[in-house]
N, C-alpha and C positions, 0 to 999 in steps of 0.2 A: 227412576230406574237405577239399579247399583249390580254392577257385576262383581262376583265373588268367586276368588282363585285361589287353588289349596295348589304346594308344590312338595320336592324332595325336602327341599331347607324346614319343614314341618309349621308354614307359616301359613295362612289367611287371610286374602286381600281380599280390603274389599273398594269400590271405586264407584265414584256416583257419574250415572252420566250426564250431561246436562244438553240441552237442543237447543240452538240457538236460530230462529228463521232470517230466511236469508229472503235478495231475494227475487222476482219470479225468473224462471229459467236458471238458476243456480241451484249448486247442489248443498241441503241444506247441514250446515255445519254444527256438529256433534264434538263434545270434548269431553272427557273423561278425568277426572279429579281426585286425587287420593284423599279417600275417607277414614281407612282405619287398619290397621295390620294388627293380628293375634295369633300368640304364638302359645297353642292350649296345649296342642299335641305332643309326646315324647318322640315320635318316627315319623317320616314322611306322610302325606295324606294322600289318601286314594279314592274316595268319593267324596260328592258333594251331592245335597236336594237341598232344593228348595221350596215351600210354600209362602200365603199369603201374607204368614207373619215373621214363620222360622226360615235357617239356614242349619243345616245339619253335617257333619262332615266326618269322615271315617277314616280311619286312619290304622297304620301296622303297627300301632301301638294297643290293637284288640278295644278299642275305646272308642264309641259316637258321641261327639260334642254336639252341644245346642245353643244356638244364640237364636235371640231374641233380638230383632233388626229393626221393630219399633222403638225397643229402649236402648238400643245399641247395649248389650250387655250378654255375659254366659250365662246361660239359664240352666246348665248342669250337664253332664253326662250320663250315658247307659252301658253298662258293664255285663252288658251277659255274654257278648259270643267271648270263645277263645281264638284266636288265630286273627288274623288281618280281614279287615273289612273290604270288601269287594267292591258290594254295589247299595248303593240307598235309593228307594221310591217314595215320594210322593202319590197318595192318592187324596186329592180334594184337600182341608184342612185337618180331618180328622185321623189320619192312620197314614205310619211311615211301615214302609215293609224294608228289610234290611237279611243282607246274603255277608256270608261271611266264610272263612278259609277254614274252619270245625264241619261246615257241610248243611250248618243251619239256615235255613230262613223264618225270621219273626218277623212277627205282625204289632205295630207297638200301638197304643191309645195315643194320638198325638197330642192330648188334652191334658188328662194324668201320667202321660210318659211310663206306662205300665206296660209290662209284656202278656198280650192277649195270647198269642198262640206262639206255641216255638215247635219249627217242624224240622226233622231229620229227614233233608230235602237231597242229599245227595252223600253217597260214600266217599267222595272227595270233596274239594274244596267249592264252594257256590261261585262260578266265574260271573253273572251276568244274570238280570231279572227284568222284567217286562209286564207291565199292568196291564190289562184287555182295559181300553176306555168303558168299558162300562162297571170294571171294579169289583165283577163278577171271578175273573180271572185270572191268572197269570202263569208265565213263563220261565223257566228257568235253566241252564245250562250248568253243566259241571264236569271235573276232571275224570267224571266217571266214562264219560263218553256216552250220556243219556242227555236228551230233551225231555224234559217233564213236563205236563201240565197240569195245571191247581185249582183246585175248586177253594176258594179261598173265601165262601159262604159257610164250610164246612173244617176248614184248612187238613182237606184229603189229597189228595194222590190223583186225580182224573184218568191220565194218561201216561204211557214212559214211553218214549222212542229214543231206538238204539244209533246211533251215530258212528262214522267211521272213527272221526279224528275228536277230538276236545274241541268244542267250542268256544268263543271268549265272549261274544256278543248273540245278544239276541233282543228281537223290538217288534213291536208291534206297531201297524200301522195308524196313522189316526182314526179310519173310521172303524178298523179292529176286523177287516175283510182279510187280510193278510198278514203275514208275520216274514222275517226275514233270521236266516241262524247265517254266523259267520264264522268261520275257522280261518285261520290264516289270511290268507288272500282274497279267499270267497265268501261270496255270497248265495247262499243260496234262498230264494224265494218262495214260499210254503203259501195256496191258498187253503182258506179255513173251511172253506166245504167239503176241501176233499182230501185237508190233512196232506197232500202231496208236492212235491217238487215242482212248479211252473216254471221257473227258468234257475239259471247261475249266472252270477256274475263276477268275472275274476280281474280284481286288481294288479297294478304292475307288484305293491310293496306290502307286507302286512298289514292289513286293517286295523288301525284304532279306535275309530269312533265313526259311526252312520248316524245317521238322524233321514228320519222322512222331512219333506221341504211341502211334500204333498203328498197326496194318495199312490201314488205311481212314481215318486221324484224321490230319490235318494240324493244326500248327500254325504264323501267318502271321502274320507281322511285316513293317513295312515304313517307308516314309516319314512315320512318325505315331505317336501317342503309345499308338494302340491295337496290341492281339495280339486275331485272329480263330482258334478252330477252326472247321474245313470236314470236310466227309464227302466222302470222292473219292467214293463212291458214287453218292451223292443229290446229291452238288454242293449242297449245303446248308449255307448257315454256320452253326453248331451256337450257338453262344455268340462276345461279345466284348468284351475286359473294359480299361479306358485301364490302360497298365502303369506309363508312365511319362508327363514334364512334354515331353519332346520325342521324335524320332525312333528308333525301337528298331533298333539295328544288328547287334544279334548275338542268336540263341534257341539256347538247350539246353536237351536231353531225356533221363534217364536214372532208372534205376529202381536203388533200393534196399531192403532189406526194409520193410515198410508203409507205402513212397513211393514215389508217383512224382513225381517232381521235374522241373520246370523252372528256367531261369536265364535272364533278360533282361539286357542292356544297350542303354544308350542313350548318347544324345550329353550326355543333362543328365547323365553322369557318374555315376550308379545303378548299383548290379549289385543283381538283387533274384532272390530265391529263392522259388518259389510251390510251392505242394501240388495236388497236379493231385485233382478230385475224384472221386469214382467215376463219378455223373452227368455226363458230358461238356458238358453242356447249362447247369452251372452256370459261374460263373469259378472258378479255381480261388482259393485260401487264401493268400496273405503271411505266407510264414514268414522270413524276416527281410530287410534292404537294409541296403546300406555306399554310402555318395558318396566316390566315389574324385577325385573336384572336376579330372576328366581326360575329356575328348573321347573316349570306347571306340568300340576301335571289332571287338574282336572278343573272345570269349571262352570258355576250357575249362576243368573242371574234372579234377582227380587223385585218383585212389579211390585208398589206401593196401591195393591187395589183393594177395591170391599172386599169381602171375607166371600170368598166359593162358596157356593151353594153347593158344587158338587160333593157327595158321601159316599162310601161304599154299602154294603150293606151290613156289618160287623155291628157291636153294638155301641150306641153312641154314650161318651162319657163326656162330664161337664170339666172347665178347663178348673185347673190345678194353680194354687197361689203359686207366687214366686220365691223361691226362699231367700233369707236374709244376706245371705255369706253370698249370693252372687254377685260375683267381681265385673267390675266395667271392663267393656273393651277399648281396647287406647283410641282415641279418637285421632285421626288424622284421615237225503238225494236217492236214486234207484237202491234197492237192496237194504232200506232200513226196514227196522222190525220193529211193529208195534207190541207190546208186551201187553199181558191182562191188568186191569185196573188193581194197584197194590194198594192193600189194607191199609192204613196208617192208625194207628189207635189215637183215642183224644188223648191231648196234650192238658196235664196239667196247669192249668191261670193260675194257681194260687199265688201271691205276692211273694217272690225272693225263692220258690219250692218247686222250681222247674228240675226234672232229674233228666238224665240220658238213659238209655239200655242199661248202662252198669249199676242206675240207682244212688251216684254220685248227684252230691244237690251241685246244681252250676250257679252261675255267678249271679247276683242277687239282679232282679230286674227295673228294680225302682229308681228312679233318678235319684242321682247323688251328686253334690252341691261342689265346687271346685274348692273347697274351704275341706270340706269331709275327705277329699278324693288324695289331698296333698297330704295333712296330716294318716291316711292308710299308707302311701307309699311311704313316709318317713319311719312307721311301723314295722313296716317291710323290708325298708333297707336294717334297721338294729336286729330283729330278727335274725336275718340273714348273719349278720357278723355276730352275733353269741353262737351260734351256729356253725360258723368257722372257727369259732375260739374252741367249741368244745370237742371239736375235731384234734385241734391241735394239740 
């Protein structure tokens, strides 16, 4: 297990955990060990996914890095959006979906690192995205003040609902019965049969990061030191326990054999690992923390398991060599309005020849190699100053 933490200082941790049994009636002791720091990015980072083999990260430098967590190495970057990257999904091994601050969401081959679809998903910038466990569909939020839904079989338009305020999150639940939109403080609870409001639930502090724990069990993080569980049922807050000395910006949830495991970050630079308890009602256990003495601001962890079976439906492509020039990484609610189903025309595949409305080609979609990426920008910076010279 290795947990991986992007922050402001535009850095990349990553830390292996290690389990140590104890033993019976003690709680069993977990320690965490620095593995490796990378510093790919020009601007702070703002997402992270992860799958079976990669770690992926996004960052306001308009730029998705990829490492390679087998070979511990960069396996290249993807340069299409413009603007700051939002959000990255994972679905299965095969297809990353990625939201970014142009208003796009792409669908990439996680194989050949190629851009399948690139949709004009919202007028404003893409806050937040949400895969339906069956991969069938997804979610998406934006500054436009719309919820959308995707046929991403298609990559059309299904649905647009109008919202009061901006969005920043949106999730789906595990079994894909329910979804959750959050603006500020709230949450509001949407079931999928009937597209409608079932309950809200409002936080003391801005919301950062929700995670389902279970089918009905939120868990809520936000502008403060504390993590609350809620019942979407009862709209009850079950337990809440101070996690950290400052603001919690990132929560993860996942299960392992005789754990369920959570992961906090926060801005006091913490990444802490708890044991979630059986009793929901209780906080959970502190199984181990590393100070990464770094601003986090988002965070995922890499299960070392077989390769997912699971797939979307998209089509599948075979995995992609690695190129030569990649470098090591250093080792160490009432009154909304559903709107009619909007056209989207097909998007363009063809490699590097994605255009917009204006018919401007955008930014090539093919991975490009950290060797190719440094040498464009040193292009870029001469450029620029002949260019100031002939001003002058």
């Amino acid at each position: 297990m290795e947990l991986v933490a992007g922050c402001y200082e535009q850095v990349l941790f990553g830390f292996a955990v290690h389990r140590e049994p104890q033993a019976s009636g003690d709680l069993e002791k977990w320690t965490a060990v620095a593995d490796f720091t990378h510093h790919a990015h020009t601007a702070s980072l703002s997402a992270v996914a992860v799958n079976s083999r990669f770690v992926v990260t996004g960052s306001k430098d308009e730029t998705i890095h990829i490492y390679d967590m087998k070979k511990k190495i960069e396996h290249g970057a993807l340069v299409h959006h413009n603007g700051t990257i939002t959000c990255l999904k994972f679905y299965g091994n095969r297809h990353l979906i990625s939201g970014a601050e142009d208003g796009l969401i792409c669908i990439w081959d996680a194989k050949k690192w190629e851009c399948l679809k690139s949709i004009k998903a919202h007028k404003g910038r893409v806050t937040f995205l949400s895969i339906h466990p069956s991969g069938k569909l997804a979610l998406s939020v934006g500054t436009d003040k719309t919820l959308r839904t995707w046929n991403l079989v298609d990559g059309r338009s299904a649905f647009i609902r109008n919202i009061k305020q901006n969005a920043h999150i949106v999730e789906w639940s595990p079994k894909g019965e329910k979804y959750i939109v959050v603006t500020m403080n709230k949450i509001d609870i949407y079931q999928l049969d009937t597209a409608s409001v079932s309950g809200t639930i409002t936080n003391e502090k801005r919301i950062s990061s929700v995670r389902f724990l279970f089918e009905s069990v939120l868990a809520v993080a936000g502008d403060e030191e504390v993590v609350r569980f809620f019942n979407c049922d009862s709209l009850m807050c079950l337990c809440e326990f101070k996690a950290h000395e400052n603001r919690v910006k990132d929560i993860l949830s996942f299960e392992i054999p005789e754990h369920h495991v959570i992961i906090t970050a926060s801005s006091d630079g913490f990444l802490k690992v708890w044991k979630l308890n059986h009793d929901k009602g209780v906080p959970p256990s502190l199984l181990c923390e590393v100070n990464t003495k770094a601003r986090l601001t988002c965070v995922g962890v890499w299960l070392d398991r077989v390769t997912d079976k699971k797939e979307s439906l998209l089509p599948a492509a075979e995995p992609s060599p690695v190129s030569k020039d990649q470098s090591q990484i250093h080792q160490k609610e009432p009154g909304d309005e559903v709107q009619e189903e909007e056209r989207q025309s097909k998007p363009n595949t063809k490699k590097g020849g994605l255009t917009g409305d204006n018919g401007k080609p955008k930014k090539e979609n093919s991975l490009v190699s950290p060797k190719k990426r440094k040498t464009a920008k040193m292009l870029e910076k001469k450029k620029k100053r002949k260019k100031i010279q002939m001003i002058r």
